[in-house]
Steps between C-alpha positions, in 0.01 A plus 500: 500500500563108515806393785765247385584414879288516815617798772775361714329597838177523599324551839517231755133482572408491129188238459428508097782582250352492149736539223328339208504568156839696491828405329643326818873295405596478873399524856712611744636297837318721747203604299292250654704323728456624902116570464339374765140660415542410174198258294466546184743576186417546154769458253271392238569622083855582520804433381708295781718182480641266729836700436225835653426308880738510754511240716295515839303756356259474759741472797290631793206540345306183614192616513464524105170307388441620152767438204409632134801429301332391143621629164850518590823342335529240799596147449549434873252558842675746673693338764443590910131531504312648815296219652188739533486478109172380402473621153756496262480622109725353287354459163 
């Protein structure tokens, strides 16, 4: 079974969230955001727009390094970035 949106809440000391390939239209405010443990996303091969990202997405998670956004819908670079990012996806 393919997810349309990513869980609202997940742990606090999550490191990796890996959601590629799915059905993804939005992510959520908090789904991310307040992760301090948190380096690597993969949103790659799904289905979001700009319209999907809330803004500050990654709101207190500033230790994010790794990025993979490609084969989305997005026109725009998300905005509110984590200074730790070193690789960022896109494509």
């Amino acid at each position: 079974m393919q997810l349309t949106a990513a869980p609202r809440h997940l742990p606090p000391s999550l490191v990796s969230a890996d959601f590629a390939a799915n059905q993804l239209t939005k992510i959520f405010p908090n789904t991310f955001g307040q992760k301090p443990a948190l380096k690597s996303v993969y949103l790659h091969n799904n289905k979001l727009t700009d319209a999907g990202l809330p803004e500050s997405m990654f709101n207190g998670s500033d230790n994010l390094e790794i990025l993979i956004m490609s084969s989305n819908f997005l026109r725009y670079v998300p905005k509110d970035l984590p200074t730790a990012l070193n690789r960022l996806h896109l494509k």
